[in-house]
Structures are given as C-alpha cells and as structure tokens.
N, C-alpha and C positions, 0 to 999 in steps of 0.2 A: 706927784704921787697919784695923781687920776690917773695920769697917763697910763704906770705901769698897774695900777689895779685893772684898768680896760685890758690890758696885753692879756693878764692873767684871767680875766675873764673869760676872753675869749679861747687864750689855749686850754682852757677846762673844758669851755664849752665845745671843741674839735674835738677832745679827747673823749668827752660823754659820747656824741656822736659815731666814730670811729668805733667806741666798744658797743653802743648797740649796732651800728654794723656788723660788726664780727659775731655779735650776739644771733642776730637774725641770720645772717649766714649760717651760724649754728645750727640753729633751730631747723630751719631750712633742709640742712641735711642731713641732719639725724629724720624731721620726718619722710624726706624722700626715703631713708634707707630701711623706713618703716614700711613705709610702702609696696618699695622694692620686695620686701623681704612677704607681706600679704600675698602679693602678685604670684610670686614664687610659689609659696605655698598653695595660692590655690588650682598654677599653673600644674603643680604637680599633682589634684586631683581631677582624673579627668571625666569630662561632661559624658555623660550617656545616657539612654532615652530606654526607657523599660515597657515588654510588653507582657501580656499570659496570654496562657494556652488558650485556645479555645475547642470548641468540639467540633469535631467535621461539620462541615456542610450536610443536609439529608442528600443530599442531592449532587454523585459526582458529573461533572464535563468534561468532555476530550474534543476536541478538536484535530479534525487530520485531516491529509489528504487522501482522493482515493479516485480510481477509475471505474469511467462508466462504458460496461462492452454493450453487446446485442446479446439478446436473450439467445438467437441462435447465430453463427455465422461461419461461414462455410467456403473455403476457396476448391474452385472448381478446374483439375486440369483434365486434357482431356484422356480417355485410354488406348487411341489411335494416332497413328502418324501417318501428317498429310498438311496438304495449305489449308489456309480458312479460305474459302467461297462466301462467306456472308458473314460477318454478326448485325443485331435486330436491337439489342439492346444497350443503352448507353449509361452512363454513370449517372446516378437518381432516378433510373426507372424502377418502377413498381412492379411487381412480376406476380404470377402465382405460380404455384405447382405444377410445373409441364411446362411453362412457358418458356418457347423456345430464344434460344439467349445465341449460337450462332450455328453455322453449318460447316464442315470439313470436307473436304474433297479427298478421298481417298483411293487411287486407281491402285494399288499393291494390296489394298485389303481387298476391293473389289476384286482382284483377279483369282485371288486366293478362293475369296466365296463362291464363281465362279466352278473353280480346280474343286472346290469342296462337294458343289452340288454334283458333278459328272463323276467323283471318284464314290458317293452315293447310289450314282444311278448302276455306274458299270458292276459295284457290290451287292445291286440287289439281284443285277442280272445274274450275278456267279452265285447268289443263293439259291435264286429260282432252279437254274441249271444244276445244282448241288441236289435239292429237295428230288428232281423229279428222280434225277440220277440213283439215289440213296432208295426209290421206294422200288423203282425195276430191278434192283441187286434185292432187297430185301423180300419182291414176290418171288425169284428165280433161287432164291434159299429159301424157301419153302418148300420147294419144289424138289432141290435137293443137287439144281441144276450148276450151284455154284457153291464154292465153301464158303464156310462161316467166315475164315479169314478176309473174305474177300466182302463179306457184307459188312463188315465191325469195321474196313479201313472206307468205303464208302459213307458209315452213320457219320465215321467221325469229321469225314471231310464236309458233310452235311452241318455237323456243329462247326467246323472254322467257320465256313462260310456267313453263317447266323454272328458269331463272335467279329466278322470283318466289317457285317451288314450294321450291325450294332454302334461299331467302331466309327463306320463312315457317318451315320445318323450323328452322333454327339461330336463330332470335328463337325460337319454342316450348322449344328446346333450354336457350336463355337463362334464362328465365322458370322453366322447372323445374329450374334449377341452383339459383337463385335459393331457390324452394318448399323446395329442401333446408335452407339455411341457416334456417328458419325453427326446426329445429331446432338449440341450439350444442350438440356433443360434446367431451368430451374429448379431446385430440390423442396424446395418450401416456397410460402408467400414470404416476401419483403421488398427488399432496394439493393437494387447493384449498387455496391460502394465499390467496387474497382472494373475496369476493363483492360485487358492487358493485351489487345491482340489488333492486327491489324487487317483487312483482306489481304491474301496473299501469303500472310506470313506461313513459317514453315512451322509446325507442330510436333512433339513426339508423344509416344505413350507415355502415361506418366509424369509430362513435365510438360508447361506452354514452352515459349521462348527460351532459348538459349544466353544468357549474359555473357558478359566477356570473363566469367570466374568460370564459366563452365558450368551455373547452375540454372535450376528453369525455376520461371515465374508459374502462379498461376493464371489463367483466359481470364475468368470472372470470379467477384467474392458478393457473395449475396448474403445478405443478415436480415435476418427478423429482428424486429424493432417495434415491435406492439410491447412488450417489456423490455426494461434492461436491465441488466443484471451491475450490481457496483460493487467493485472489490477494495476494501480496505485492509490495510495492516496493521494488526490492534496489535499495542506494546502488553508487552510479555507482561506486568505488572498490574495492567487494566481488562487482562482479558475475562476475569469473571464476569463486567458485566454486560456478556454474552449472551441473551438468556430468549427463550421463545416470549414474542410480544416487543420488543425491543426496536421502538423507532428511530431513525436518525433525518435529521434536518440538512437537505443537500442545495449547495448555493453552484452557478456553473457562471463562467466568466459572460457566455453571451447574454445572458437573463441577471440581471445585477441585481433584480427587483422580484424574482420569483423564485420561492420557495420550492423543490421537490421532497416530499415524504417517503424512504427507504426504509422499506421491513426488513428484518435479518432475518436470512434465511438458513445461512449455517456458517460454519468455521470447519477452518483447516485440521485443528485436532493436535498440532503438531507448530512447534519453532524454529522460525530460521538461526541456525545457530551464529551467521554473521549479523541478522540487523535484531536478532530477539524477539522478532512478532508473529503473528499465526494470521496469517490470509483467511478475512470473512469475508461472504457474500449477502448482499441484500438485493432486493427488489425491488421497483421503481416501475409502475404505471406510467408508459409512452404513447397513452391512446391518441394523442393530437403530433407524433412524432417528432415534437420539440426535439428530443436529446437524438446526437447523434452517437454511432459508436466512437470509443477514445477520447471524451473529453474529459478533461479533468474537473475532478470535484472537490470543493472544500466542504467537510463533511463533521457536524456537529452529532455529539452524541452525548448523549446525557439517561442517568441509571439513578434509581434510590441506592445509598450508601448502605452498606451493606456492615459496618461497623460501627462502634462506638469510644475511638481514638479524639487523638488532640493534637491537633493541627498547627505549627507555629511558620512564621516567614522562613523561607529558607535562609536568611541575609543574616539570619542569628546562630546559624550553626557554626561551631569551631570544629576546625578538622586539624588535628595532633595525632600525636604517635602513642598516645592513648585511643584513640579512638573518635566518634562522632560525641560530642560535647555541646553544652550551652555554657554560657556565666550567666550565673544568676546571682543577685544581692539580697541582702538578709536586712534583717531589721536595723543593724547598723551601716548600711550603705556599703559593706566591705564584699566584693565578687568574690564567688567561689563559682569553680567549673563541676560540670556536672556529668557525669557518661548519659549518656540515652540510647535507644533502640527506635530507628528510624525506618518508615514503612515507604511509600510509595513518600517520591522524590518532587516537587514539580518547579518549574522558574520561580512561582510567587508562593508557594508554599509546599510544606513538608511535613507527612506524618507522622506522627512518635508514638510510636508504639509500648514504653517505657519509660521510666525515670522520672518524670513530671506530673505536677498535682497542678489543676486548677489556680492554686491560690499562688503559686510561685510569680518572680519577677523578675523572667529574661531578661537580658539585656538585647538590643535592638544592633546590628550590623559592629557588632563588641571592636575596642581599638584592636588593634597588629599588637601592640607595646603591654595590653592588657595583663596583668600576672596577676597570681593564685591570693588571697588574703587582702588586696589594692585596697584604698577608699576609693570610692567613687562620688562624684556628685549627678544625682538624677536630675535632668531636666525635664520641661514638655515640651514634643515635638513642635513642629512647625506645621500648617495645615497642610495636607497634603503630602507632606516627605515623608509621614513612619511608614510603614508596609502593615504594620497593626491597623491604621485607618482603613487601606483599600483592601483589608479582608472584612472587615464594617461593610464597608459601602458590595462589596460584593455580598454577603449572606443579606 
C-alpha cells in the first residue's frame, strides 16, 4: 500500500507540474501578444519633433561669388601695318601716360607720307600758278581786253586749285596721324597685364597677330589698378538690398587672412532671364595693388531686413499637388496640413509670407507616409539634429 500511494504521489505531483507548465506557457504568451500588440500600436504612431515659426532675422546674408576687374583696362592694337622694331615694356611694368610700350616699322606708311607731302607741294604750286593766273585775266577784264567768260572760267579754276590745295593739306594731315601711331603709348597710368608681340613680328591695322582662326590678338593690355571695380550677381529675389551705402565683405584665395571692404556702386537695372540675377558693381580701394585683375571672390553681403515675416526650416515644407504646405499638430497630437505663402527660399531656411501664427507647432522634416488627421507622438530632438536649433544658434 505505501508503495502504490508513492506511485500516486508522485504522478499527481508530474501532473501539478506539467499544468503549471502549460500555465506559465500560457501566461507567457498571452502577455508577449500584449506586447506585441502595444509595439504595434505604438509603431503605428509615428515619432516627430515639432518647431514654430520664428521672425526673420533683422539682418539678411548672402553669400556669392563675384569678380574683381581693373577699374580701367584697355587692350591696345595697333592702327598701322608693319614689323615691331622694338617693344620697351614687358608684363608687370608700371607705365604712365605716354609711356612708350613699343615701336613699328613702317616703310609703306612711310612712303605714302612721303607721296603725301610732294602731292601737297606740287598742289600749292598749281594754286600759286592758278592765283597769279586768275588776277591777270581779272585786271585784262577791266580793261575790257578779255571777256567776262573768260575771266569767271580762270576764277574758277583759281577756286579748284584752293579745293585741291586743301585736299592735299588733310591727306598730308592723314599720313602724319597715321606716322604717330607708329609709335603705341600707354593710354593711362597702370601695369601691362599682357604683351602679345614679338620684334619682328608682322602687324596689321586694327588687329596685332594673326592666329590660326584667322583672328588678331591684341600688342598690349594695360589696367589701372589704383581701384577695382567687382562684379556680382545678385539673385533676383535678393536684389532689394541694393541700396546706396551698402557694404560687402570680399575674401580672395591668395589672402586667406585679409579682409577687402566693397562699396556698391550700382546695378544692372535689368535680369538675366537664364540665371535670374542683375549684374552689380562695387568698388574696392587697391592703393597697395594687392588685387589683381580677374580674380575671384567670395563675397559677403549682409542688409537690415526689410520685413516683418516668419521664418521656418526649409526641411518642414511639403510639396503636394495642393500646393506649398506644413503639418502642423493641434492640441491633440493629430497633424493637419496647412497651405502657406512662401517668400524667399534658402537651403536652411524659408520665408512665409502667410498661413502661420507664431504659436503654431510645425512638424520638423514630416514622414513621406504622413496623412491628413494621423496621431502623432511628439518627441525632443537630439542636440544638434532639429534645424529649429541652428536657426538659435545663428540669430
């Protein structure tokens, strides 16, 4: 009897065993499939990070590029044909006004000038001859010795002669303008920034060297460089702040470390209708002739705002076939999209000209999956990840 009371002991106590097994197994997965089932739920609302509006900046920035020319510059060719015999100046000389820069040999202009001055002489001789001729016909018609016909075709041939004498004088005149340019000068003070010629070479009117396209360079390019002149391309949307007084901050690749100061001096008036921008010029004191002509500039510009708009990350707008949009959430965490009126565009931020109050709560770079009525659950960003921060740390 002990015996089988132990048997039965023990198969109750397998059986106890076994059913809390199954028990705990139970448990077990009823509450995974609680779990499971929270998970889901709260996988289906999804995380997003909320900003507001803020009010512009006082103070816009632009950042561009832009070139720096010579306040003057000048390519010089020459207006004779002939060899070079000399040039005097070479690339980074200093010049002034008249400074001669090289000389031309010219034996066909020469011979012309020449032919000019004898066809001068032999025309004063046919006036003189004319003069004396016209006054003995005009005393022998007095007289009555001669007819009138005959004295009126002497005045006149007296006036050719004056109109031939005349004629020779300004072809002479011609020819020694001409003789000048055999030397080229300098046109202003500054720096040869080109020399394109060599002794010898052949020259024509009008053009230095001949290329192999069939076109001519110019001898020499001379620039003043006591100022420079630097031209920007202000986008069509920024061009208001344009304005007399209007300084910009110029950085050049050879000076990493030194600042230039550009005044504006005017604008173009007018849009390129391929890039959208209107060509401004400023000016730039070169008294120590740091800048050279053409180099490029990164060029800062900064203007008082001239509005009183609200400013949000660009990363928050939705673009739909409604229009330009936000989502914004309401006091119950549910997004709703929003139309707005959007001004000037930029990578890290965007004006809104419309739709938006102050106290609202963007949503921050909104999901793709996002739809109209959702819940959402609002987080707080990470340091450094919202775009709401680094409009902080920028104002």
């Amino acid at each position: 009897m002990s015996t089988a009371k132990s048997s039965k002991i023990i198969i109750m106590a397998g059986a106890a065993v076994f059913l809390g097994w199954c028990g705990y197994l139970l448990v077990e997965r009823v509450h995974h499939a609680g779990e499971l089932r929270r998970d889901a739920m709260a996988a289906a609302v999804p995380d997003v990070m909320v900003i507001s509006p803020r009010p512009e900046a006082r103070q816009v920035s632009l950042d561009l590029p832009g070139t720096i020319d010579a306040w003057y510059q000048a390519p010089i060719y020459p207006q004779v044909s002939g060899y070079v015999r000399m040039w005097y100046k070479d690339y980074g000389a200093h010049v002034s006004s008249g400074d001669v820069l090289a000389e031309i040999n010219t034996p066909g202009l020469d011979a012309q000038f020449a032919q000019a001055q004898a066809d001068l002489q032999s025309s004063q001789a046919k006036y003189d001859l004319a003069v004396v001729t016209a006054q003995r016909w005009r005393l022998m018609g007095k007289s009555q010795a001669v007819s009138g016909q005959s004295v009126s075709v002497q005045d006149a041939n007296e006036k050719s002669a004056a109109a031939d004498l005349e004629a020779a004088r300004h072809n002479l005149d011609r020819y020694a303008a001409l003789e000048r340019f055999k030397v080229i000068v300098s046109p202003f003070d500054g720096v040869v920034t080109e020399r394109a010629i060599n002794v010898g070479d052949y020259v024509h009117e009008g053009g230095g060297n001949l290329n192999a396209n069939g076109g001519a360079s110019e001898l020499f390019s001379v620039a003043d460089t006591h100022q420079m002149r630097l031209f920007v391309s202000i986008p069509e949307n920024m061009s208001y702040i344009l304005q007399p007084g209007l300084r910009a901050q110029v950085h050049v690749p050879q000076f990493p470390d030194r600042v230039f100061e550009a005044r504006f001096l005017t604008v173009s008036g007018g849009y390129d209708p391929d890039t959208r921008t209107s060509v401004s010029e400023f000016i730039i004191d070169n008294t120590d002739h740091a800048l050279w002509p053409g180099t490029f500039a990164a060029v800062s510009l900064s203007a008082p705002e001239q509005s009183g708009h609200q400013s949000i990350p660009t990363g928050a707008l939705v673009f739909q076939e409604h229009g330009m949009q936000v989502a914004v959430v309401d006091g119950q965490d549910t997004a709703h999209f929003r139309g707005i009126s959007v001004g000037r565009m930029g990578d890290g931020s965007t004006q809104v000209l419309s739709g938006l109050s102050p106290s609202d709560r963007i949503i921050d770079n909104p999901p793709a999956d996002l739809l109209e009525g959702e819940k959402v659950h609002v987080v707080q960003p990470a340091t450094g990840y919202s775009n709401d921060a680094s409009e902080k740390d920028d104002e």
